[in-house]
MIDOSE-1310 file (N, C-alpha, C; in nm, 2 decimals, decimal comma, always signed):
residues 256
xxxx	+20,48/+15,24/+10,00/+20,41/+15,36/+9,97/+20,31/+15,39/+10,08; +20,29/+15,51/+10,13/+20,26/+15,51/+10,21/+20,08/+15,67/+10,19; +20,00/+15,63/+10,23/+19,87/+15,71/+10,22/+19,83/+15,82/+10,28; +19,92/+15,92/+10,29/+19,89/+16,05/+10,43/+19,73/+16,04/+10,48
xxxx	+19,67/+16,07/+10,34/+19,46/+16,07/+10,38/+19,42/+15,95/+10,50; +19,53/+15,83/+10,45/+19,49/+15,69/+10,54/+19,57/+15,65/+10,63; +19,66/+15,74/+10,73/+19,81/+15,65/+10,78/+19,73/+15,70/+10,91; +19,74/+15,66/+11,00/+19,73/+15,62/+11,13/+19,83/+15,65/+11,22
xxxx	+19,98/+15,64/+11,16/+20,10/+15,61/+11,26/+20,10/+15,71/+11,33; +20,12/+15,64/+11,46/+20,12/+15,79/+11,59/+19,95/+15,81/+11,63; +19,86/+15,75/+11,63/+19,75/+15,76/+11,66/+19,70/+15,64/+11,80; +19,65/+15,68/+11,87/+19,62/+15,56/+11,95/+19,47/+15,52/+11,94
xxxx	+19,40/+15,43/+11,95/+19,26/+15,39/+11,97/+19,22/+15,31/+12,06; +19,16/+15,29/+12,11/+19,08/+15,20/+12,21/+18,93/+15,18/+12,15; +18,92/+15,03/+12,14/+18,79/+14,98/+12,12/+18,73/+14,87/+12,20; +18,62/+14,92/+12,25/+18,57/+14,80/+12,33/+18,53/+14,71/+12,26
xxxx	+18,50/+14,61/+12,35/+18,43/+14,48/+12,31/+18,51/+14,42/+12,19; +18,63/+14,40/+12,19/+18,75/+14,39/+12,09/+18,78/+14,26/+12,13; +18,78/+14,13/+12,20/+18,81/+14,04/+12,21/+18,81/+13,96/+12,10; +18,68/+13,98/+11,99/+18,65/+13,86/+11,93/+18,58/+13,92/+11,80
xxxx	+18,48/+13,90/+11,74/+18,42/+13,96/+11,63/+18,48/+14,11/+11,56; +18,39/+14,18/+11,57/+18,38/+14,32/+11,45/+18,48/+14,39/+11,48; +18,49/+14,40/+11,67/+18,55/+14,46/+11,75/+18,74/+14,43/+11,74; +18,79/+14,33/+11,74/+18,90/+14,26/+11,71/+18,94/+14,30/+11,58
xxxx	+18,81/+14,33/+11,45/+18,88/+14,29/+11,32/+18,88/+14,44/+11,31; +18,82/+14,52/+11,37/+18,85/+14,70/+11,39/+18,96/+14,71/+11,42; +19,04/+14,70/+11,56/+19,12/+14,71/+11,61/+19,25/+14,67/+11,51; +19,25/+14,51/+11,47/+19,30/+14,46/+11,37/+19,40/+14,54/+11,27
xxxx	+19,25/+14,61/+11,21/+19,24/+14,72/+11,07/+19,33/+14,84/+11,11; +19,29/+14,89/+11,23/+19,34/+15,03/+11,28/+19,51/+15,00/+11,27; +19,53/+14,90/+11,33/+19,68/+14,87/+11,36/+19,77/+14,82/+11,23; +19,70/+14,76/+11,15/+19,72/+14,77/+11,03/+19,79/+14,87/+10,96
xxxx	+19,71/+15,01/+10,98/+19,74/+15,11/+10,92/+19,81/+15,22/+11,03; +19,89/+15,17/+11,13/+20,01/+15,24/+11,21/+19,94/+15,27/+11,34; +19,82/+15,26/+11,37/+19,78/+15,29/+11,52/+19,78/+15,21/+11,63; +19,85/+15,30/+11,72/+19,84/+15,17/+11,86/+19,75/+15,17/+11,92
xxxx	+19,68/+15,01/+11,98/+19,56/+14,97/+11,99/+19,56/+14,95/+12,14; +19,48/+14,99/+12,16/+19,41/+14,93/+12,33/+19,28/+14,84/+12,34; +19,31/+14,69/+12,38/+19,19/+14,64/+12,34/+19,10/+14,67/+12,48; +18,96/+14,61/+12,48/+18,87/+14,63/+12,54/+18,77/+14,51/+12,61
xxxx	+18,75/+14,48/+12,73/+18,65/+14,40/+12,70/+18,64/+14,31/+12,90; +18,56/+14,27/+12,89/+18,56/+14,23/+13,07/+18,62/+14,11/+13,11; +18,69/+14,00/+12,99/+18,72/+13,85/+13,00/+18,87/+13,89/+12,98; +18,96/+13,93/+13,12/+19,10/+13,94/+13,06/+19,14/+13,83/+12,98
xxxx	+19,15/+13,73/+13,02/+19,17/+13,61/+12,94/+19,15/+13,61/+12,77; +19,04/+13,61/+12,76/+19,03/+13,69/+12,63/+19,07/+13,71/+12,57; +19,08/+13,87/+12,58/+19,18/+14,01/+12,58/+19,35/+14,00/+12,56; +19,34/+13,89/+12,65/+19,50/+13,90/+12,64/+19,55/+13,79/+12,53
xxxx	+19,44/+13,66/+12,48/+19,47/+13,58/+12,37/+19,44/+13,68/+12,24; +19,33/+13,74/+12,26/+19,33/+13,86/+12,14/+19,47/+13,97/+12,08; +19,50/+13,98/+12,19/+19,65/+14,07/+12,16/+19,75/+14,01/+12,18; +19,75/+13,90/+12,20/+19,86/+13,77/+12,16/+19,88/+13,77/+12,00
xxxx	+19,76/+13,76/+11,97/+19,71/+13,67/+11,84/+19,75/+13,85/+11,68; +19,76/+13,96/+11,78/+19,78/+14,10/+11,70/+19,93/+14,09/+11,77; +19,97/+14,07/+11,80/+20,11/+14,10/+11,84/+20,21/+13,94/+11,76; +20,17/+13,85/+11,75/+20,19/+13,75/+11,66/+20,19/+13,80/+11,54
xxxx	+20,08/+13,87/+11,49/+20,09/+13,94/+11,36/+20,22/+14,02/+11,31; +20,26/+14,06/+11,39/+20,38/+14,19/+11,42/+20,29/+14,31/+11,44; +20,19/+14,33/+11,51/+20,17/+14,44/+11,56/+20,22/+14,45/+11,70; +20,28/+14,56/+11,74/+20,37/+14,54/+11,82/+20,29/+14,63/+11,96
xxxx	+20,22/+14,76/+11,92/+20,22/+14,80/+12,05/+20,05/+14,79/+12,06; +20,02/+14,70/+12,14/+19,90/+14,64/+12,15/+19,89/+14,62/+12,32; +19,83/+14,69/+12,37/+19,75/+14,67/+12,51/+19,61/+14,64/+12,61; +19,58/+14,59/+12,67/+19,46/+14,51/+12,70/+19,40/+14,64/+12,83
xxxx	+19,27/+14,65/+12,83/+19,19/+14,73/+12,95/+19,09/+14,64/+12,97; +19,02/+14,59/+13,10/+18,93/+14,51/+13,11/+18,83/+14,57/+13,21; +18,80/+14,74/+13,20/+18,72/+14,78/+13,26/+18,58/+14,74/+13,19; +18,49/+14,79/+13,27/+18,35/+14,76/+13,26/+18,25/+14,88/+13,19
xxxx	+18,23/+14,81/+13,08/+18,21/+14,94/+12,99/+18,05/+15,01/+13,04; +17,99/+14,87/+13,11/+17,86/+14,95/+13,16/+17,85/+15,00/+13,31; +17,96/+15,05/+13,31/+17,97/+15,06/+13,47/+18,09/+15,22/+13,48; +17,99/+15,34/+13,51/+18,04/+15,46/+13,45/+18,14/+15,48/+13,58
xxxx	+18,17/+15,42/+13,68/+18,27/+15,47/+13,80/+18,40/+15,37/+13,70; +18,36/+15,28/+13,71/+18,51/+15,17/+13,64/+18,53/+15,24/+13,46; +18,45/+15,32/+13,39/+18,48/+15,33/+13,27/+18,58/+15,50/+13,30; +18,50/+15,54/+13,38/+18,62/+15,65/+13,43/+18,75/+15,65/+13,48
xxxx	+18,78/+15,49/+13,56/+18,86/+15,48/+13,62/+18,97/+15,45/+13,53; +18,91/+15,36/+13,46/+18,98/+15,29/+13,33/+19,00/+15,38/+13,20; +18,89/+15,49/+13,13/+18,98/+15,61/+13,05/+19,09/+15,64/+13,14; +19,09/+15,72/+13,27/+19,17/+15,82/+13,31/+19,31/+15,72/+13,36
xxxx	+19,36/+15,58/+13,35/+19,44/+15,47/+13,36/+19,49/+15,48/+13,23; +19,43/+15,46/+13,13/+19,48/+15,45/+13,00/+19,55/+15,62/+12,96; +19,52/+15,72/+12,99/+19,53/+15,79/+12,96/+19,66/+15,86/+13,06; +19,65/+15,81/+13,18/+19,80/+15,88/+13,21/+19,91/+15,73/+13,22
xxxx	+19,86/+15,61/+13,15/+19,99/+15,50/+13,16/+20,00/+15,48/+13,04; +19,93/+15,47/+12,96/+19,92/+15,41/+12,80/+19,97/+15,54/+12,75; +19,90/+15,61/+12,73/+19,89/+15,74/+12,67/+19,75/+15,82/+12,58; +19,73/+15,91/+12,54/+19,63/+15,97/+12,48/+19,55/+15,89/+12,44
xxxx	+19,42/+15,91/+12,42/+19,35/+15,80/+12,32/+19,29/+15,94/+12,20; +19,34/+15,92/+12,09/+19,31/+15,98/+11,96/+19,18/+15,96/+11,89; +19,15/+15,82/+11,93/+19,06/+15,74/+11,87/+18,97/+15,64/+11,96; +18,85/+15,68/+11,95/+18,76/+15,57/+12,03/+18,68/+15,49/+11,95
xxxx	+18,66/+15,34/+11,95/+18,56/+15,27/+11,88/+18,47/+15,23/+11,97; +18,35/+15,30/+11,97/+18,25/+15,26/+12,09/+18,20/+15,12/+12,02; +18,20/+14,98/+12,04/+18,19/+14,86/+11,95/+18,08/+14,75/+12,08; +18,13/+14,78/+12,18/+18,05/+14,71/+12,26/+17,90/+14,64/+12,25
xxxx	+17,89/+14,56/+12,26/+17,72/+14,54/+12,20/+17,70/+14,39/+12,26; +17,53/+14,40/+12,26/+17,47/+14,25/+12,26/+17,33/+14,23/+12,21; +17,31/+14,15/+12,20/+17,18/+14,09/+12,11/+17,06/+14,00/+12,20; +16,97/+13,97/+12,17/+16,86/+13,89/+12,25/+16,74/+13,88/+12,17
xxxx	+16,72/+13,77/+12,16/+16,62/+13,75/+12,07/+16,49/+13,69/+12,12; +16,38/+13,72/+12,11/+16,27/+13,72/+12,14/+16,16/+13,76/+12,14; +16,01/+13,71/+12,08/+15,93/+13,79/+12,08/+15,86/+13,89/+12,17; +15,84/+14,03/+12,13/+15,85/+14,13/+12,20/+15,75/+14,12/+12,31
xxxx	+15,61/+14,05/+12,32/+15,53/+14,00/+12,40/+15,60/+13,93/+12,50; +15,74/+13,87/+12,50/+15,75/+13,77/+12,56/+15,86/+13,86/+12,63; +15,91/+13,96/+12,58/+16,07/+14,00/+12,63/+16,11/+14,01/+12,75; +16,22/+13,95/+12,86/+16,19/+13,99/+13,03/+16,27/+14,14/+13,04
xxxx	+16,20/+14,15/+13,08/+16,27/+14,30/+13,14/+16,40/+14,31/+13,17; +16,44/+14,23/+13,26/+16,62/+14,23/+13,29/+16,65/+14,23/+13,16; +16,61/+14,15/+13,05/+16,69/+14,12/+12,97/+16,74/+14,30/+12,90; +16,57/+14,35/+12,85/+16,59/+14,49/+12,79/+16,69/+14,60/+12,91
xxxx	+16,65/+14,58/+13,02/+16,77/+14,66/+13,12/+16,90/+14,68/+13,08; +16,98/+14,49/+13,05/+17,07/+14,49/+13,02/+17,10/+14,57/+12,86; +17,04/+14,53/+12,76/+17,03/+14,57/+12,62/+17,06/+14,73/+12,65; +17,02/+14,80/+12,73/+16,98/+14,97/+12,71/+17,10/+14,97/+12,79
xxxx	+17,21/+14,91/+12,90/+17,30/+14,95/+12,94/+17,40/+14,90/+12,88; +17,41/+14,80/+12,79/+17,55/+14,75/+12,68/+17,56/+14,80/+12,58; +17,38/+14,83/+12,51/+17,43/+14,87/+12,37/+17,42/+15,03/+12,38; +17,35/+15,06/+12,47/+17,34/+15,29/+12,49/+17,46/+15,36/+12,59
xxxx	+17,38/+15,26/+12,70/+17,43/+15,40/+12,82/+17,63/+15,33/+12,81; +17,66/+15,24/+12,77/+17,82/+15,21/+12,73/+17,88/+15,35/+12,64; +17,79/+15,41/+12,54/+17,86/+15,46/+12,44/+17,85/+15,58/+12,52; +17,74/+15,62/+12,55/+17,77/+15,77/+12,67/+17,85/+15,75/+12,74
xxxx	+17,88/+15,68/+12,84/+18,01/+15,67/+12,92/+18,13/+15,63/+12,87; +18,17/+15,59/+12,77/+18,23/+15,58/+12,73/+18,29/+15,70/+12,64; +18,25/+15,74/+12,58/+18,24/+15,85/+12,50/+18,23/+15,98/+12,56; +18,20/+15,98/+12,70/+18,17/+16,11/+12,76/+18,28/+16,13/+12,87
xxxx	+18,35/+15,98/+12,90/+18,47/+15,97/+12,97/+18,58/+16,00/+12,88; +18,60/+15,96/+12,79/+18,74/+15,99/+12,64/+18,73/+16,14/+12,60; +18,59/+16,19/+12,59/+18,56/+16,31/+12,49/+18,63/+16,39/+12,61; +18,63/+16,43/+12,75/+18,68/+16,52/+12,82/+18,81/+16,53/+12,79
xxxx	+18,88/+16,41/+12,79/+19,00/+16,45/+12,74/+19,06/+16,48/+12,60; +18,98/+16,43/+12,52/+18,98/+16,49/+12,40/+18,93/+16,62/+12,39; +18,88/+16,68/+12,43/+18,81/+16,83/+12,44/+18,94/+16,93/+12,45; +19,00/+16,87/+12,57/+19,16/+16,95/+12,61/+19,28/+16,98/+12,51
xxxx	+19,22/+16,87/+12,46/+19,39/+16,88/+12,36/+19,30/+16,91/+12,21; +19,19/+16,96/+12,19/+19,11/+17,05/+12,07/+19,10/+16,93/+11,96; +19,10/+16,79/+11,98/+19,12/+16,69/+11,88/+19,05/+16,56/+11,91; +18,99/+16,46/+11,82/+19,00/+16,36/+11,87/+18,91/+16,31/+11,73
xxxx	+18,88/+16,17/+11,74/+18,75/+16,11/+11,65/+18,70/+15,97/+11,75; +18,56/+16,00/+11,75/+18,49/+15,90/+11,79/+18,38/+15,82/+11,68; +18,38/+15,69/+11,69/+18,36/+15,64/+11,65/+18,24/+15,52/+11,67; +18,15/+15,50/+11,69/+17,99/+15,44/+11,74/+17,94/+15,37/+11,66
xxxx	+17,96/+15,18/+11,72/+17,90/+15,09/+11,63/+17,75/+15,09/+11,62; +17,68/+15,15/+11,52/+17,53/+15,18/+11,52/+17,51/+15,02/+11,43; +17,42/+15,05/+11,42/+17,32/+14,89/+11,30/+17,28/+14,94/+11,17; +17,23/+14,83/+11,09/+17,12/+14,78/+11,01/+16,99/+14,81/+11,09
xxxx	+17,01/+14,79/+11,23/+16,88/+14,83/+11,27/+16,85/+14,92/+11,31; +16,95/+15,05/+11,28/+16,90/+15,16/+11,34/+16,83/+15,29/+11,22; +16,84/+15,12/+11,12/+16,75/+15,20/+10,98/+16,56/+15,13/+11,01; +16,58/+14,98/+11,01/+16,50/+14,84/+10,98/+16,47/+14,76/+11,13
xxxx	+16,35/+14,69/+11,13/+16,33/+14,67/+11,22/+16,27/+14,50/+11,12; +16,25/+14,39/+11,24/+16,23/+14,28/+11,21/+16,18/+14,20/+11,32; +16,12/+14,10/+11,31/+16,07/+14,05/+11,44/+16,16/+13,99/+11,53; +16,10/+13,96/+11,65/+16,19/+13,92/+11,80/+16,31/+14,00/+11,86
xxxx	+16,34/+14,11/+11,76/+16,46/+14,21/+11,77/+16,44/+14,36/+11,86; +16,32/+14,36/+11,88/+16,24/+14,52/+11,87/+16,34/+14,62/+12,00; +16,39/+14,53/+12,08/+16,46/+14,62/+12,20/+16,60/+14,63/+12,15; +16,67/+14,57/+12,05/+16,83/+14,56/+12,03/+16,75/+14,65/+11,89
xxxx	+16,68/+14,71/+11,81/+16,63/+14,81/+11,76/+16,68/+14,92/+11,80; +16,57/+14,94/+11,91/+16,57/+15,06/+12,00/+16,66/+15,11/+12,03; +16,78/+15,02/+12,04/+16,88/+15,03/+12,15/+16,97/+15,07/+12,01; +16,98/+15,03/+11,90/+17,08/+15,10/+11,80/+17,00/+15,21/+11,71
xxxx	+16,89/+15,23/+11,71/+16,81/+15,34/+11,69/+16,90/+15,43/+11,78; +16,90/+15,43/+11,87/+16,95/+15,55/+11,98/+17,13/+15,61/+11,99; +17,17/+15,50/+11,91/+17,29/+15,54/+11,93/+17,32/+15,58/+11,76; +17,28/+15,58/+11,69/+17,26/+15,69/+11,56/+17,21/+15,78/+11,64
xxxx	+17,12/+15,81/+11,73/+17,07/+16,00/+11,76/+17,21/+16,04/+11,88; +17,20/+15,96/+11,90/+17,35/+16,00/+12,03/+17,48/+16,04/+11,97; +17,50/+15,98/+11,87/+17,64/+16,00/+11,75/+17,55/+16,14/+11,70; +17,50/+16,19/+11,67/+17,45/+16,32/+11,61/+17,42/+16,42/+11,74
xxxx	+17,37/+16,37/+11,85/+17,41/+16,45/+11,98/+17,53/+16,49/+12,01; +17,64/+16,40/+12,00/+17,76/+16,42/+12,06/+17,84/+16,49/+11,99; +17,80/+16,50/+11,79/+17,84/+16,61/+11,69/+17,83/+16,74/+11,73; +17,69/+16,78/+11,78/+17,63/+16,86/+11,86/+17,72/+16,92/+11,94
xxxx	+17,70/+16,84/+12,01/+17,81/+16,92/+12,17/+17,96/+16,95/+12,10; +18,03/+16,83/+12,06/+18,17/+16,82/+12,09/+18,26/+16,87/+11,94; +18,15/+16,91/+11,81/+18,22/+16,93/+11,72/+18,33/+17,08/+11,72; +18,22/+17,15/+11,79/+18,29/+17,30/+11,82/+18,45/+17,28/+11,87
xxxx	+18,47/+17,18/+12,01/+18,59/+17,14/+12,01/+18,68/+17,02/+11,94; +18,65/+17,06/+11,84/+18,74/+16,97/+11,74/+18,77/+16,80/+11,72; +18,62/+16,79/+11,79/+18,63/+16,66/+11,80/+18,52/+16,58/+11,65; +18,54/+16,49/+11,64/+18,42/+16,40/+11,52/+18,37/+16,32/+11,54
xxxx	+18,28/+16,34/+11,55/+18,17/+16,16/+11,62/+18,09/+16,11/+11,53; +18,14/+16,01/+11,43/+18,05/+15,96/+11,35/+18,00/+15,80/+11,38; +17,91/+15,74/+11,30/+17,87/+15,60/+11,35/+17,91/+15,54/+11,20; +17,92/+15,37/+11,23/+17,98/+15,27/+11,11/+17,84/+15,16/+11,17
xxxx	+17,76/+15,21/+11,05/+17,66/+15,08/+11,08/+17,60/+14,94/+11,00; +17,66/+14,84/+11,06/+17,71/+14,73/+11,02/+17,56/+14,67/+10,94; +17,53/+14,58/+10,80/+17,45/+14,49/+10,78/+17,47/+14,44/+10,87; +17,43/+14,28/+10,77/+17,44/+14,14/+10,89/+17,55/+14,08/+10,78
xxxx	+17,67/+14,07/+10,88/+17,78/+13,99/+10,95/+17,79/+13,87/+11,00; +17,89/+13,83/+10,96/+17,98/+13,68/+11,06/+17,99/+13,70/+11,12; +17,93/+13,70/+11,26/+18,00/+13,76/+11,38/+17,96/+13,63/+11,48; +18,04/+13,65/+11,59/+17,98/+13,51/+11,70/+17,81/+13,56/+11,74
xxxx	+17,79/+13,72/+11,74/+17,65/+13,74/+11,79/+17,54/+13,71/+11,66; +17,61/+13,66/+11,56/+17,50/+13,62/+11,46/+17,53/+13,49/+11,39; +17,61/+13,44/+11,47/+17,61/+13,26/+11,46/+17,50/+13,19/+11,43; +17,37/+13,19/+11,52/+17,27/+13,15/+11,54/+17,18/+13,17/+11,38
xxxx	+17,21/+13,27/+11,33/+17,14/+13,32/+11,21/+17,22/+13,30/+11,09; +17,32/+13,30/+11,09/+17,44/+13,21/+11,02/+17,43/+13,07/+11,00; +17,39/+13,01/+11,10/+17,38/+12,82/+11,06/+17,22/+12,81/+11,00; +17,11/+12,93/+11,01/+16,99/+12,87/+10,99/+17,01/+12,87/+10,87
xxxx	+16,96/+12,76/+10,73/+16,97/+12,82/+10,61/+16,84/+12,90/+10,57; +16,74/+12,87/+10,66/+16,63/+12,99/+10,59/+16,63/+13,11/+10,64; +16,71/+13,16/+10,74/+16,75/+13,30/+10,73/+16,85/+13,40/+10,66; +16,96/+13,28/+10,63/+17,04/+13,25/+10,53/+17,00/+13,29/+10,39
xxxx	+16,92/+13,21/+10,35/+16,85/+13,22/+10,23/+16,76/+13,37/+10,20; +16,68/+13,39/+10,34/+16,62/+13,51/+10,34/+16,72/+13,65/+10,29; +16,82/+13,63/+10,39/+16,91/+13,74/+10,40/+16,97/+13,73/+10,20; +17,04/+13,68/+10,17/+17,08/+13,66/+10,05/+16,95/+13,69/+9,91
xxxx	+16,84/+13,66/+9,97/+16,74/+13,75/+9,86/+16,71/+13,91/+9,90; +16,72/+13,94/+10,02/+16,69/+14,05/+10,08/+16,82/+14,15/+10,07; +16,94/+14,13/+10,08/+17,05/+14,21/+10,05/+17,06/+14,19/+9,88; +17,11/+14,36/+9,80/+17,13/+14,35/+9,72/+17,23/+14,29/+9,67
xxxx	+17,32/+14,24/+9,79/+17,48/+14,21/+9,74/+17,47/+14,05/+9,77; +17,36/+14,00/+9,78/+17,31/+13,88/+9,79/+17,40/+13,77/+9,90; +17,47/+13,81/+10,01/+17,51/+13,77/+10,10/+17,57/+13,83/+10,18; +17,60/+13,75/+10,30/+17,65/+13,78/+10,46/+17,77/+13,84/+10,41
xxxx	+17,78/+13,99/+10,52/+17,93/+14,05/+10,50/+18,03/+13,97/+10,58; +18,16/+14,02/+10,57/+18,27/+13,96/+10,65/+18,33/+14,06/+10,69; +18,35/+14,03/+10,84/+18,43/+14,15/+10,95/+18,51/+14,27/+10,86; +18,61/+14,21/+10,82/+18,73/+14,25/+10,77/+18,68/+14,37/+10,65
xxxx	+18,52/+14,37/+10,59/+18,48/+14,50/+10,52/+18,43/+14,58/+10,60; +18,45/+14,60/+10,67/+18,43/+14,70/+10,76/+18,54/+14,77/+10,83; +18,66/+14,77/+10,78/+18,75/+14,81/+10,83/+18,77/+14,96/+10,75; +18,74/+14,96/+10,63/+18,80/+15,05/+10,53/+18,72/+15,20/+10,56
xxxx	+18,60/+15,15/+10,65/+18,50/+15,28/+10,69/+18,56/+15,30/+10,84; +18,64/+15,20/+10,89/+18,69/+15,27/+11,03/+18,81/+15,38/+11,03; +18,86/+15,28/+10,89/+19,00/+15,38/+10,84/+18,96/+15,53/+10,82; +18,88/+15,52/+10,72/+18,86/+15,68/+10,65/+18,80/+15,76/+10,81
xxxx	+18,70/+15,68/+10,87/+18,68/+15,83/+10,99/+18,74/+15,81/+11,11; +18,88/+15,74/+11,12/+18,98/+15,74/+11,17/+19,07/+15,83/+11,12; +19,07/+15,87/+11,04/+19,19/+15,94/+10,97/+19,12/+16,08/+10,92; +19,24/+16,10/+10,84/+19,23/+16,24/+10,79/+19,17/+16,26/+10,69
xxxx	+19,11/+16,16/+10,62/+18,98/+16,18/+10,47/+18,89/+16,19/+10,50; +18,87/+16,21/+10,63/+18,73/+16,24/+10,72/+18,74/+16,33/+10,76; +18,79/+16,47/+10,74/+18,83/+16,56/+10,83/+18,70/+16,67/+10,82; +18,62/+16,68/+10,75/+18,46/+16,74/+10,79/+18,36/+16,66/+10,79
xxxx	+18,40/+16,53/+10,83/+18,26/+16,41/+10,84/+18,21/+16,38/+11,01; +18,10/+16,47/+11,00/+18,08/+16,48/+11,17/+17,93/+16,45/+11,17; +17,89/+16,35/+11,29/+17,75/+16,34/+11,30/+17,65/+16,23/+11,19; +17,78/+16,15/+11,09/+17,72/+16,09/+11,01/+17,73/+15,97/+11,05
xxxx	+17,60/+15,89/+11,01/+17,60/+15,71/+11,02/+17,68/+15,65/+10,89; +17,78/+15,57/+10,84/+17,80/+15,52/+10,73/+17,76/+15,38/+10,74; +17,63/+15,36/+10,62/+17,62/+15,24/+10,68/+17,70/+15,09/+10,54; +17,75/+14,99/+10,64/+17,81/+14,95/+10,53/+17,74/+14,78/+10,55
xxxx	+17,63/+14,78/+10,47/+17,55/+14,70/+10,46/+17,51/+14,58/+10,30; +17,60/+14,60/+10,20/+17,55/+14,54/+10,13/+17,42/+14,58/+10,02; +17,37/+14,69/+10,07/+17,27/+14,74/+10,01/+17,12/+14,70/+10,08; +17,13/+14,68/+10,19/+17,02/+14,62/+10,24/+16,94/+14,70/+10,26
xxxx	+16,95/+14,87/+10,28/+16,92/+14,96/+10,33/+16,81/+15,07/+10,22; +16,90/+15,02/+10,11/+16,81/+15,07/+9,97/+16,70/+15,05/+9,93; +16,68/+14,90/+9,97/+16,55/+14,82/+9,98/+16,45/+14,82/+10,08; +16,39/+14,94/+10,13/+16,32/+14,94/+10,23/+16,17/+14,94/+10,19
């Protein structure tokens, strides 16, 4: 049986930062439900065990890009490659991200440089290289991994805040511009996750413990529930959902 509102087949996506965590179990999900996937990320090696590991699955048309998502000459080079050898991209999951932890008195500057070019200026370039060609053909959906923190703030985090703070107003910028041409830019903004970038907060048990009285759903999410919000504004049950954050958090967000 098959779900027109939820089918994918015939859709292509590309998601960066897909080697391993959220990014991998997106892609995953997408292909799941009939879309061919382009994965994303700067460690071919990686990348190519990652779509080993989806193509072992029986997903079959699965391909690797290892341009540089903070590097707007190589993210151009690399849309407009995927787009006349692969084919269309239908679907973008801007997913790329990184974390640093430290008190904000203490933070080095390289470090926030880096933070503002992985977790922002990636999704403009990235999003502003796909959306041209999406513009042409009057269609497309984008998709922007925003946060928990682009509600909440906490300590030693205050710059990977900022930096998902901005990409909820950039997902409502880009509605702005690109909705007129039929395009949809919404954001999926994750609680706190299993992920390898929250390993560290994962083994402590008193953040552990914190998190579990502070979420209404009283624990850590797993990748794989986050798929079901990639699906719907991937697809066609989303077809007037523009400019919105959905955040899929456990209820952490309620509790402010």
């Amino acid at each position: 049986m098959t779900f027109p509102l939820f089918d994918l087949s015939g859709f292509r996506a590309l998601v960066t930062g897909s080697s391993q965590g959220i990014g991998l179990a997106l892609a995953r999900g997408l292909a799941e439900h009939g879309a061919s996937v382009v994965l994303n990320g700067r460690d071919r090696g990686k990348l190519l065990a990652a779509a080993g590991v989806l193509q072992d699955e029986g997903h079959g048309v699965v391909s690797v890009s290892d341009f540089d998502v903070t590097d707007p000459d190589a993210v151009k080079r690399g849309v407009d490659a995927i787009e006349a050898e692969v084919g269309p991209i239908d679907i973008l999951i801007n997913n790329a991200g990184m974390q640093f932890r430290t008190p904000l008195e203490e933070f080095p500057a390289d470090r926030w440089e880096q933070l503002l070019k992985t977790n922002v200026s990636s999704v403009f370039y990235v999003g502003q290289a796909v959306a041209r060609h999406m513009i042409g053909r009057g269609r497309g959906k984008i998709i922007n991994i925003a946060s928990v923190q682009s509600e909440l703030a906490r300590p030693g985090i205050a710059p990977y805040t900022a930096t998902k703070g901005a990409v909820k107003n950039l997902t409502r910028g880009m509605c702005a511009d690109w909705a007129k041409h039929g395009l949809q830019v919404n954001a999926i903004a994750p609680g706190y996750f299993r992920t390898p970038l929250n390993q560290a907060l994962v083994d402590s048990a008193e953040f552990s413990g914190w998190l579990e009285k502070r979420t209404p759903a009283a624990r850590w999410g797993n990748v794989e529930e986050l798929v079901g919000a990639a699906v719907f504004l991937s697809g066609k049950a989303s077809s007037f959902v523009n400019g919105h954050t959905l955040y899929v958090d456990g209820g952490i967000t309620t509790c402010l």
